[in-house]
C-alpha positions as CSV (number, residue, x, y, z in Angstrom):
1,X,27.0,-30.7,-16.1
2,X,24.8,-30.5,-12.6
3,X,25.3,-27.1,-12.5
4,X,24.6,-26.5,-15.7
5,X,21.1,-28.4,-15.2
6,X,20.2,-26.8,-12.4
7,X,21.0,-23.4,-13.5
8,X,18.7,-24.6,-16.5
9,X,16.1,-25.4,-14.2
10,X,16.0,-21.6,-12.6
11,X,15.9,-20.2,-15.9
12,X,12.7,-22.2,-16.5
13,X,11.0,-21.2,-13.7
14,X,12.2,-17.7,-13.3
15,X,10.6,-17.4,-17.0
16,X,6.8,-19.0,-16.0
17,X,6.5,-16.6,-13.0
18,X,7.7,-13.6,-15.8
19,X,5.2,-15.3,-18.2
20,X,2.3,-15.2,-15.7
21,X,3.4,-11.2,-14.3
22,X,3.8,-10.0,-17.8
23,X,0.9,-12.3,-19.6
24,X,-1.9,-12.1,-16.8
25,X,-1.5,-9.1,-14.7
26,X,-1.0,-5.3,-15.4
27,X,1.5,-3.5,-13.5
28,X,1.1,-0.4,-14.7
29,X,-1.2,2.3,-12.9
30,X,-3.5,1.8,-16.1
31,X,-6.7,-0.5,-15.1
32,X,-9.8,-1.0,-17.5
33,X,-13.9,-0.8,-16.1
34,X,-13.7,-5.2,-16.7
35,X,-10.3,-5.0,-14.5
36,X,-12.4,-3.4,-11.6
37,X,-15.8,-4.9,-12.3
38,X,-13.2,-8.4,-11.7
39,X,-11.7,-7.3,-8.8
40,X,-13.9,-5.4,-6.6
41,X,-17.0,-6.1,-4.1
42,X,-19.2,-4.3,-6.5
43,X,-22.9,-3.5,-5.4
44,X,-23.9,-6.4,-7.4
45,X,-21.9,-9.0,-5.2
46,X,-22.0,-6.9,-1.7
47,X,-25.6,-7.4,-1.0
48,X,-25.1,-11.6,-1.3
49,X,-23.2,-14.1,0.6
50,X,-22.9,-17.3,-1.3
51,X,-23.9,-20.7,0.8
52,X,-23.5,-23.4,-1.7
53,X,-22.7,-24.6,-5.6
54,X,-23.8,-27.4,-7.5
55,X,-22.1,-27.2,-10.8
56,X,-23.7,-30.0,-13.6
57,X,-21.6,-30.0,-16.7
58,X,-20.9,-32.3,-19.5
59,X,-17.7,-32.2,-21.2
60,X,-16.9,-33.4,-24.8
61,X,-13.7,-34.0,-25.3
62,X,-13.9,-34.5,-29.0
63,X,-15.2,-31.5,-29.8
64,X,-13.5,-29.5,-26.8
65,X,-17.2,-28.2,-25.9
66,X,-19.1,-27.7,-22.5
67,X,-22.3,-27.6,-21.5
68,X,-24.1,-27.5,-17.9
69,X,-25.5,-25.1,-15.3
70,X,-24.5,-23.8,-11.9
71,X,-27.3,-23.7,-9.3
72,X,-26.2,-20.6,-6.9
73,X,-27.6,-20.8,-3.5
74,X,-26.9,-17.4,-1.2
75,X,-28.1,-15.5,1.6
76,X,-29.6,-12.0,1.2
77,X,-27.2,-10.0,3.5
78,X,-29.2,-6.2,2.3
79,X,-32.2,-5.5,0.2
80,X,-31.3,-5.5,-4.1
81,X,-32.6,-6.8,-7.4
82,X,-29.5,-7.4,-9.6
83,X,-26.6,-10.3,-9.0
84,X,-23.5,-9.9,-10.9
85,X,-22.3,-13.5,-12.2
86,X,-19.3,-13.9,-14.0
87,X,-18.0,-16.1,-17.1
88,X,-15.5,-15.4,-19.8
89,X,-15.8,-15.2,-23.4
90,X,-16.1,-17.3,-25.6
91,X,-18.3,-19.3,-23.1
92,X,-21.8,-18.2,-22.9
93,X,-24.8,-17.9,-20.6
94,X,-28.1,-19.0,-22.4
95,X,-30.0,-18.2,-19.4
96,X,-31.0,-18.4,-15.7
97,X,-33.8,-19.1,-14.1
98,X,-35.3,-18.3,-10.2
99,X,-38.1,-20.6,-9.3
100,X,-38.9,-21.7,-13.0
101,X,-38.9,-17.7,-13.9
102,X,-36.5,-16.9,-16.7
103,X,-34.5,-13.6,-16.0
104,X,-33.6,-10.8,-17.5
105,X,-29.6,-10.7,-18.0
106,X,-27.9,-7.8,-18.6
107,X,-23.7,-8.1,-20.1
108,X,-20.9,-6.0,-20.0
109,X,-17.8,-8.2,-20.8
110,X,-16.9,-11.0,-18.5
111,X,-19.4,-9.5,-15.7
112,X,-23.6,-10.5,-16.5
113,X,-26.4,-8.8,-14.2
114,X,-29.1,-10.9,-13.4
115,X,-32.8,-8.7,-12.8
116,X,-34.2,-10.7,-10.1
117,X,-38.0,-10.4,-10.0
118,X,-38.9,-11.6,-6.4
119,X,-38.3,-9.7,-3.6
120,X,-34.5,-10.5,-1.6
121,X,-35.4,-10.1,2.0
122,X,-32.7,-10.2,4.5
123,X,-31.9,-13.5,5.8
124,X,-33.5,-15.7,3.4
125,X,-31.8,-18.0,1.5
126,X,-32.6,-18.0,-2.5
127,X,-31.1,-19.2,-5.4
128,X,-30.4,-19.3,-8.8
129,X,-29.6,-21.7,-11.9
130,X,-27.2,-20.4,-14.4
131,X,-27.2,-22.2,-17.9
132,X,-23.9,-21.7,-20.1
133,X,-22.4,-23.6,-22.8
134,X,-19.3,-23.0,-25.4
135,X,-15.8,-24.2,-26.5
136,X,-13.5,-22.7,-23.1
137,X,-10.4,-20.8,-23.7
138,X,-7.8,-23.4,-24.4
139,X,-5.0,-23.0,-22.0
140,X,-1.4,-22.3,-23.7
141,X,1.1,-23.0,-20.8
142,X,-1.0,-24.1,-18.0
143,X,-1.0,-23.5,-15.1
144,X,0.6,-20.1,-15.5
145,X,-2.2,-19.2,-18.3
146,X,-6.0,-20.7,-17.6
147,X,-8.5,-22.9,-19.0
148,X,-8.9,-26.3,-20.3
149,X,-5.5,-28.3,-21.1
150,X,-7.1,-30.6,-24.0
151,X,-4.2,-33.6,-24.1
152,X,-3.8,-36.7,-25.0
153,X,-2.1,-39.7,-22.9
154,X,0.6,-42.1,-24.6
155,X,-2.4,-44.5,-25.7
156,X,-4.5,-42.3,-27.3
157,X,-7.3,-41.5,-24.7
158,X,-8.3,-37.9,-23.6
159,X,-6.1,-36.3,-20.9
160,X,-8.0,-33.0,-19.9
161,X,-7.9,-30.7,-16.9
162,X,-9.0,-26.8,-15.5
163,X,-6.4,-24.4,-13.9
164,X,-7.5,-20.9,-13.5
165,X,-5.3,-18.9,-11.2
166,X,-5.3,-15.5,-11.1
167,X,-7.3,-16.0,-14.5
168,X,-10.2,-16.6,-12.8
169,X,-12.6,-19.9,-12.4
170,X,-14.9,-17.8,-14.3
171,X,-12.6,-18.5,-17.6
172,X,-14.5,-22.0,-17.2
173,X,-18.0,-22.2,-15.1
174,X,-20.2,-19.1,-13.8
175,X,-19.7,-18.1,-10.4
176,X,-18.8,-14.9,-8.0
177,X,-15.4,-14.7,-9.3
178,X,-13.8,-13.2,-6.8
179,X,-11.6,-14.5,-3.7
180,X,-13.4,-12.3,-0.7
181,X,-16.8,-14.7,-0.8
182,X,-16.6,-18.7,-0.6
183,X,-19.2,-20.8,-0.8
184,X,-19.7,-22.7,2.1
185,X,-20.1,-26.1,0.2
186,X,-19.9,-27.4,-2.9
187,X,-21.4,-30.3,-5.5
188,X,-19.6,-31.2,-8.3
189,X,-21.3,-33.1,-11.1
190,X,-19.2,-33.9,-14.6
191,X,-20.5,-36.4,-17.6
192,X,-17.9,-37.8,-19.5
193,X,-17.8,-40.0,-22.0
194,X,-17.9,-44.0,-20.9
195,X,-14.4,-45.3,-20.9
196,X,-12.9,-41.8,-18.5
197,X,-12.8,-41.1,-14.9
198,X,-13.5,-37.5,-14.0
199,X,-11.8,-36.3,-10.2
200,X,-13.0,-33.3,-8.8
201,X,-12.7,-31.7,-5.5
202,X,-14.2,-33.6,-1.9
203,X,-15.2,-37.0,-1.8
204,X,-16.7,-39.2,-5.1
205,X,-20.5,-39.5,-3.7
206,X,-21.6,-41.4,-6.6
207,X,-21.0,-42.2,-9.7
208,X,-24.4,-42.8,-12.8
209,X,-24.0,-44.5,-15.8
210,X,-26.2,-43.3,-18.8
211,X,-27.4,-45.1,-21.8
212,X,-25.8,-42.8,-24.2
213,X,-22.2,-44.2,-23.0
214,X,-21.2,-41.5,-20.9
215,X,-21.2,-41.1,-17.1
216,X,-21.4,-38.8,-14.4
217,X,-18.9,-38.6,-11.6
218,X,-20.6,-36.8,-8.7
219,X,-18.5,-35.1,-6.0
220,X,-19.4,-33.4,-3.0
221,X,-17.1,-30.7,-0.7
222,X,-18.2,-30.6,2.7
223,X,-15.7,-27.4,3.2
224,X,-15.6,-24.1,2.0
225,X,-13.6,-23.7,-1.4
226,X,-12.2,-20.6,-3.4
227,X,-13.8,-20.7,-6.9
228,X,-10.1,-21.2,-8.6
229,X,-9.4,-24.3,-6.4
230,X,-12.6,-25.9,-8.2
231,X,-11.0,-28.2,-10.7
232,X,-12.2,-30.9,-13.6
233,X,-9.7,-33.8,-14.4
234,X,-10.6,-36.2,-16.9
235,X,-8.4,-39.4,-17.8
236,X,-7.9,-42.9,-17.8
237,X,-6.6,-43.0,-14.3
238,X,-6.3,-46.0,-11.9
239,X,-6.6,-45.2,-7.9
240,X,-4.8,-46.5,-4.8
241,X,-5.1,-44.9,-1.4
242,X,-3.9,-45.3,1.8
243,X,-4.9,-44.1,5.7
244,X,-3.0,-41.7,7.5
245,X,-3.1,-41.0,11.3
246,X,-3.1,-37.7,11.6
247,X,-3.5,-34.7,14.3
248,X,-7.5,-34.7,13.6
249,X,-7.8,-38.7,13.4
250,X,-7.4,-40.9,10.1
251,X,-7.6,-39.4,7.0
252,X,-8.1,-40.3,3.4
253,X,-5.4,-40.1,1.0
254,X,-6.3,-41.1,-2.5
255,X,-4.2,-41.2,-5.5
256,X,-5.2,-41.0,-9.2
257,X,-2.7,-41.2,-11.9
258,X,-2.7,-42.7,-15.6
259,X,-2.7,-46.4,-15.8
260,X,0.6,-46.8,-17.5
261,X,2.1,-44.9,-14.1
262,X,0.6,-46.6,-11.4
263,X,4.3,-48.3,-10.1
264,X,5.8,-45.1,-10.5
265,X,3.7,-43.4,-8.4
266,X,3.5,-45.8,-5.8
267,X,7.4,-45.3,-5.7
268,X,6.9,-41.2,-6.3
269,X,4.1,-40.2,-4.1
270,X,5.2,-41.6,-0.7
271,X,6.2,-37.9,-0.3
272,X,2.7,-37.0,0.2
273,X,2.5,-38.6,3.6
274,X,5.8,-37.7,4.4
275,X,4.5,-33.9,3.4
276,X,1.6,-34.5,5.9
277,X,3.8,-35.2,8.8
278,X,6.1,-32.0,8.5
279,X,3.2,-29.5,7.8
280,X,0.5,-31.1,10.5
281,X,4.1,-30.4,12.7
282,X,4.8,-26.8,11.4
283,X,1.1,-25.6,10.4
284,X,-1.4,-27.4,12.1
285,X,-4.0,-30.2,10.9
286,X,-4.7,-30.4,7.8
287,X,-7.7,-28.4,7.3
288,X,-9.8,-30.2,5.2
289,X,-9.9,-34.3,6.8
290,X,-13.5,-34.1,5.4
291,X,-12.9,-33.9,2.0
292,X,-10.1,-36.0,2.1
293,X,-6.7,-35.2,0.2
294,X,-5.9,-36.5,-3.3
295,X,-2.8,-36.2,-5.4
296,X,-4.6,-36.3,-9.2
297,X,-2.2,-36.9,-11.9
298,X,-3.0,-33.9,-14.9
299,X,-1.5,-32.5,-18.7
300,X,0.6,-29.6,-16.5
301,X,3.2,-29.1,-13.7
302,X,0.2,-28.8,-11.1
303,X,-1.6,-26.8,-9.1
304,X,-3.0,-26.5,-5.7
305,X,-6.7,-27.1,-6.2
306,X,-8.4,-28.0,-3.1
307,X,-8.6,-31.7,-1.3
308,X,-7.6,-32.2,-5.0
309,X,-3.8,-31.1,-5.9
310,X,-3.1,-31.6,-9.7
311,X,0.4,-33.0,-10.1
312,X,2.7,-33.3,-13.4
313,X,6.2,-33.2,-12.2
314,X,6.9,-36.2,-14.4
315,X,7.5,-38.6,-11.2
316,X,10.7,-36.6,-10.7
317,X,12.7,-35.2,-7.5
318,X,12.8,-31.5,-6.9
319,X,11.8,-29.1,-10.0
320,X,11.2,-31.1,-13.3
321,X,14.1,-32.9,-12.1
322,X,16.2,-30.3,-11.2
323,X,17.2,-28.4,-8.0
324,X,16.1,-24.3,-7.6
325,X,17.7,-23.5,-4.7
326,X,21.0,-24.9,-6.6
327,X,22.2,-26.5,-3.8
328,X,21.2,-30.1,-3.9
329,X,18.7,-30.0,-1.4
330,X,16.0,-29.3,-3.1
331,X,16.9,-32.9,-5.0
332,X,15.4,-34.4,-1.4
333,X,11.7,-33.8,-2.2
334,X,9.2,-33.9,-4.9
335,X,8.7,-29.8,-5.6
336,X,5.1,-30.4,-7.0
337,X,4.2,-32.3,-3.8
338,X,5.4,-30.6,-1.2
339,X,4.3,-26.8,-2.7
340,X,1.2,-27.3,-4.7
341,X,0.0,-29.5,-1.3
342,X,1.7,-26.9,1.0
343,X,-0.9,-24.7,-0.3
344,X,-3.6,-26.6,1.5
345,X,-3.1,-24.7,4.2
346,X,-1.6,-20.9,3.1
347,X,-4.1,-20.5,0.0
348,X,-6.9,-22.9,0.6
349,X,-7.3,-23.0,4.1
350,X,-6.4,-19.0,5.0
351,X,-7.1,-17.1,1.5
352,X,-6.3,-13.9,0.7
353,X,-9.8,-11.2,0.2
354,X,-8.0,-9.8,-2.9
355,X,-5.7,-10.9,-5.4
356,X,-3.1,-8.4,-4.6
357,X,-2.5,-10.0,-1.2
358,X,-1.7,-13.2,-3.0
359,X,1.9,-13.3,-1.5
360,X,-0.3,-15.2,2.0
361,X,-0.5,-18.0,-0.4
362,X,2.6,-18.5,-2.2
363,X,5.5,-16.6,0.3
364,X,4.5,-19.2,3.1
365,X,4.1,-21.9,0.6
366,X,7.3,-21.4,-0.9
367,X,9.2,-21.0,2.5
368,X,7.3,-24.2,3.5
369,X,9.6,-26.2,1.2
370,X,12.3,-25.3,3.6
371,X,10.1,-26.5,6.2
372,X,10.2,-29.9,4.6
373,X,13.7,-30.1,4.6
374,X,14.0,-28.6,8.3
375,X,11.7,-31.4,9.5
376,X,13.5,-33.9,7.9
377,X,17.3,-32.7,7.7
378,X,17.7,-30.2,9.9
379,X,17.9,-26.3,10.5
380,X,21.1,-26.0,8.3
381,X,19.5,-27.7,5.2
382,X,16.6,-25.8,5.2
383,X,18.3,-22.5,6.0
384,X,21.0,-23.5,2.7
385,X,17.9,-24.2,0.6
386,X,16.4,-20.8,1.8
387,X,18.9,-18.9,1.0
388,X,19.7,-20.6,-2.5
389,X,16.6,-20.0,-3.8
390,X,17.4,-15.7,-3.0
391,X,19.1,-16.2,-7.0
392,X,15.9,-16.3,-8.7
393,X,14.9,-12.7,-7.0
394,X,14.4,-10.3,-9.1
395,X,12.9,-7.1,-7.2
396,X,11.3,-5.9,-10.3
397,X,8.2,-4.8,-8.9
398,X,7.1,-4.9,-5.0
399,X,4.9,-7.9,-3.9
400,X,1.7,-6.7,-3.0
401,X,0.0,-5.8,-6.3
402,X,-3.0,-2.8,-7.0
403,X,-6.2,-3.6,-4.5
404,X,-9.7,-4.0,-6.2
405,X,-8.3,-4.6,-9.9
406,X,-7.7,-8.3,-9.9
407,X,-3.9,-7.1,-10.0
408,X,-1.3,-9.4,-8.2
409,X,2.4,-8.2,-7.5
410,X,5.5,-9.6,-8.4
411,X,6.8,-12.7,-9.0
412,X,9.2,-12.4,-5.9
413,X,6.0,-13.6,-3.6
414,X,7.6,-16.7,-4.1
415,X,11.1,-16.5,-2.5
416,X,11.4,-12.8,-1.7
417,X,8.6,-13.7,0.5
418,X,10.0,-17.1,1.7
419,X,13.5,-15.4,2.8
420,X,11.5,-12.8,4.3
421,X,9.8,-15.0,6.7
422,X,13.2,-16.5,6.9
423,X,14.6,-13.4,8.4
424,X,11.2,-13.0,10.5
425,X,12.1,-16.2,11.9
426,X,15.6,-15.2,12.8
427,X,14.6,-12.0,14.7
428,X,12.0,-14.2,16.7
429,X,15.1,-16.9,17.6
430,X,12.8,-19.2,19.0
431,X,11.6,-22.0,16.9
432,X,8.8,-23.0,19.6
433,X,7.2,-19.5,19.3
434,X,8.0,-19.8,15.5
435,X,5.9,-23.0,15.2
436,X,3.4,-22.0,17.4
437,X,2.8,-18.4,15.0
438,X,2.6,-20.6,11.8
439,X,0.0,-22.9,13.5
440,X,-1.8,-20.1,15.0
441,X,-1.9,-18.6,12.0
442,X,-3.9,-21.7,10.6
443,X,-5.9,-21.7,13.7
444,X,-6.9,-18.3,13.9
445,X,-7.8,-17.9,10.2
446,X,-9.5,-21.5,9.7
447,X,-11.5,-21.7,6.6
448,X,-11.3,-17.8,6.4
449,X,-10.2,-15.2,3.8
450,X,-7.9,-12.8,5.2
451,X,-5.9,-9.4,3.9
452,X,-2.0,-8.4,4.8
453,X,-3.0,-6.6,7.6
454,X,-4.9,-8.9,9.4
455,X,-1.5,-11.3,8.8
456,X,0.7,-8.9,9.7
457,X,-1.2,-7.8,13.3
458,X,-1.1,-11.2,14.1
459,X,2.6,-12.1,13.3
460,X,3.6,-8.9,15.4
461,X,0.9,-9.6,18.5
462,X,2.2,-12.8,18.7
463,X,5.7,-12.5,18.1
464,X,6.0,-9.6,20.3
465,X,8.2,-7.7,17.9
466,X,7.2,-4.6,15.9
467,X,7.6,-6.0,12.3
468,X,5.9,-3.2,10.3
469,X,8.9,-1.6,8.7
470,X,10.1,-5.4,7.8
471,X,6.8,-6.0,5.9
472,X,7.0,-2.4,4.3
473,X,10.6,-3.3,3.3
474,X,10.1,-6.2,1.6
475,X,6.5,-6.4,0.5
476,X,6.0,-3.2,-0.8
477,X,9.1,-1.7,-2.1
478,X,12.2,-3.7,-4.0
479,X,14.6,-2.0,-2.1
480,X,16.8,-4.5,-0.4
481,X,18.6,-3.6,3.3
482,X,22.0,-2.1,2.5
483,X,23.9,-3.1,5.9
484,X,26.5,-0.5,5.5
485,X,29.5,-0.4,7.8
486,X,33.5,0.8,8.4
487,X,36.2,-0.3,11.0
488,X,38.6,2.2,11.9
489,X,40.4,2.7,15.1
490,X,39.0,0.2,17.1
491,X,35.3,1.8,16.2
492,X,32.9,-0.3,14.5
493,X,30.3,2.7,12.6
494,X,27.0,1.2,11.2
495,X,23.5,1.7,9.8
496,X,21.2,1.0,7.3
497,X,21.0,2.2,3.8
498,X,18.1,1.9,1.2
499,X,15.6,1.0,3.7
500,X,12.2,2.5,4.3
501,X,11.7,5.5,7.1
502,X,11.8,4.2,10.4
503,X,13.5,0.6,9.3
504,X,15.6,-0.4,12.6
505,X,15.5,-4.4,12.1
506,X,18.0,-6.0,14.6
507,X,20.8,-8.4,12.8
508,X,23.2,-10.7,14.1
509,X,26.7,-10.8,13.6
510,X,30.2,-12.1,14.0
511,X,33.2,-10.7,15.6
512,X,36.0,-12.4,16.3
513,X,34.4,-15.4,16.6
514,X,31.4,-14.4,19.0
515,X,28.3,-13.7,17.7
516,X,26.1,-10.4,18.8
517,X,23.0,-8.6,18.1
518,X,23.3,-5.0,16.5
519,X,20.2,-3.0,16.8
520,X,21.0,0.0,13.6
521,X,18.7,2.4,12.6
522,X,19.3,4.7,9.3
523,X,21.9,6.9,11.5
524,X,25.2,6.1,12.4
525,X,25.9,3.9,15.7
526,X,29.3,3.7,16.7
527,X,31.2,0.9,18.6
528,X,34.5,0.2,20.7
529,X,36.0,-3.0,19.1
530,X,39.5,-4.3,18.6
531,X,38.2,-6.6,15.9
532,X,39.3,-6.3,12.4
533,X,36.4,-8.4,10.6
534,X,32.7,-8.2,10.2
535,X,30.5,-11.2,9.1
536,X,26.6,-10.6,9.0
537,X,24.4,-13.4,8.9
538,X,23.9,-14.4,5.7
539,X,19.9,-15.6,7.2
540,X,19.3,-12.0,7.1
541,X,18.3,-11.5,3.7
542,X,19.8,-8.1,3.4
543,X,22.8,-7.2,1.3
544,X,26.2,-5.6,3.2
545,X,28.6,-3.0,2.1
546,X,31.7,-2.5,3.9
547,X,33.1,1.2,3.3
């Protein structure tokens, strides 16, 4: 019966990651002119670095309608007169203003051109207010699809929330949809009607009552944000809090769930402090003390909005309930807390400049579950967890997606990437240096968006190791390392099949009960041994074929 649930379980999640590859994102060498005005620094967004937000909407959860504007504050990096905004069908813009000027706007698609009339000199700051209004695409399975999740809780009121990965937060409010520019600061305004609490990112400044029984919950984020960690939760929710000491002094952790599941989540979400510990330990301080950190009950499994993680894992341990890595560890932890909050620090804190690097957010957040469980039960249950999770791999397509086309890669980010940095960490073997890359990582990149190579030179500075031909390997082919080898006449023969050119990653071994470090490259090495058994690592994540 367990094994039959938690198989269950996989078969779930393995089918939301195919959802999202096959539903969202092309994989095929076949881009359209909306797929590239989406996903690339196009001369309407190079010439302008965005400083700060306010976004002012009303939401009507009756009729499943909108309406607001987005004031856009940015500095003029060059000379230009047109500013690309972007906002998705069937939501429209009804117009935008500079100084009390209306301007001219110009559509094609998802992407709108704004003529600016005054002159953008360099170094100023200027802004603009963008009106919009419409019904928002409706999301289907949330998060893995986008929009608006338009529920209901068990006593009738409205239960609503955004997600918009990959999607874009453009499916929702207007904004520079795209990852490589965040705004330095953020306020977040939403009207609602009288008897709901909205949450939003940062801190809850103030909140306004109006006379025509709605109010508006205003929040403010001091840091800088990506535009699809920007989230709207709406609901009848209860709060409770509590202080935590952390690396960068006390910090805030808030809690809001539905009233009906206040005791449960007092029980449920003592996780969340127990998260804190083991990542301020493995990553660094939490980046955003600030803002604060909230856990925000929401219609959907969760997601990893910023100072503001959505959580619907149905007060259960590991995965709805059930264990991924099929080996009862991951029965220890709350998946939706530890991941989606994991990703304060690989996703919102270090981001990547394009969608196609997206396996910086979710290969380290996924191998950060292991963390968990290394922090709290050891090396051995976090490398069995690891390891366990390798069944849901699927090496379909490699991991980094197409650049400048809004085009992630493959659902293996997730635990192709987590059991590659799993083997990085064996060839390191040195847990201190280990922790000290993973925290520098967070250091070095603070608040920052970042691209493979930049991760990549800084995990093979610091580690001393040439890794290139281990991130070629396994991030942009789905060729697995064959570790091929025969005994015969006291002569151990080895190499390495179905590996990239120049692939000579080091593995350990066992041989008659000692272990030892082979070093093969894609020839054959030869050995004197008088053993008559092999056993390879099984932390490696490499496959092995005795001939």
């Amino acid at each position: 019966m367990c094994k039959k649930i938690i198989f269950s379980s996989f078969l779930i999640f393995a089918s939301f990651l195919s959802f999202a590859q096959t539903s969202l994102f092309k994989h095929t060498n076949t881009f359209t002119r909306q797929d590239t005005l989406r996903g690339s620094i196009t001369p309407e967004r190079v010439w302008w670095d965005l400083s700060y937000y306010h976004l002012n909407i009303s939401v009507d959860p009756d009729k499943k309608f909108i309406k607001g504007h987005n004031k856009v504050t940015y500095k003029v990096l060059k000379p230009a007169s047109r500013l690309q905004i972007d906002l998705q069908a069937p939501l429209k813009i009804t117009k935008a203003t500079q100084n009390g000027k209306s301007l001219m706007i110009t559509s094609e698609g998802n992407a709108h051109f704004i003529q600016l009339k005054e002159k953008q000199q360099i170094g100023t700051t200027n802004s603009i207010i963008v009106y919009y209004e419409g019904t928002p695409k409706e999301a289907i399975r949330a998060p893995w699809d986008g929009g608006f999740s338009w529920k209901k809780d068990m006593n009738g009121n409205h239960f609503v929330a955004t997600s918009c990965q990959g999607l874009g937060a453009s499916v929702w409010w207007p904004n520079k949809d795209h990852m490589y520019d965040e705004v330095d600061s953020m306020a977040i305004s939403v009207r609602v009607p009288k008897n709901l609490t909205n949450v939003s990112n940062g801190r809850l400044r103030k909140v306004e009552k109006h006379n025509d029984n709605t109010t508006t919950f205003h929040w403010f984020v001091k840091n800088p944000i990506n535009n699809y960690g920007v989230n709207v939760n709406i609901g009848d929710y209860v709060n409770f809090s509590e202080k935590y000491d952390g690396e960068d002094g006390v910090l805030d952790m808030n809690y809001y769930v539905l009233r009906d599941n206040l005791e449960k989540a007092k029980k449920q979400f003592r996780d969340a402090s127990k998260m804190m510990k083991a990542f301020e330990h493995w990553f660094g301080k939490y980046p955003f003390y600030e803002d604060s950190f909230k856990l925000v009950e929401v219609p959907y499994l969760g997601m990893e909005h910023q100072s503001s993680v959505t959580y619907g894992n149905q007060y259960k341990q590991g995965y709805l309930g059930n264990d991924l890595s099929g080996t009862g560890w991951g029965l220890k932890f709350d998946f939706i807390i530890i991941h989606e909050a994991g990703h304060e620090w690989f996703a919102n804190n270090i981001t990547n400049k394009d969608i196609a690097d997206m396996w910086v957010h979710e290969s380290f957040t996924a191998y950060s579950e292991n963390l968990f469980l290394d922090y709290y039960y050891g090396k051995k249950a976090s490398a069995e967890y690891v390891i366990g999770t390798r069944r849901s791999i699927r090496n379909d397509i490699p991991i980094i997606g197409q650049y400048n086309v809004n085009s992630e890669g493959s659902g293996d980010m997730y635990y192709k990437g987590a059991n590659m940095l799993h083997t990085i960490r064996q060839l390191i073997d040195n847990d201190k240096k280990w922790r000290k890359i993973l925290r520098g990582l967070n250091k070095k990149f603070y608040h920052k968006t970042v691209t493979t190579q930049e991760v990549e030179k800084y995990m093979i500075d610091k580690s001393g190791i040439d890794l290139t031909k281990v991130f070629d390997q396994y991030l942009r082919t789905v060729k697995i390392p064959v570790f091929e080898y025969q005994i015969t006449d006291n002569k151990l023969k080895y190499r390495w099949n179905n590996v990239v050119k120049g692939f000579n990653m080091a593995i350990k071994v066992t041989a008659n009960n000692k272990a030892c470090t082979l070093k093969p490259t894609e020839k054959w090495q030869t050995l004197k041994t008088n053993t008559k058994t092999l056993v390879v690592d099984n932390n490696f994540y490499v496959t092995v074929n005795k001939i």
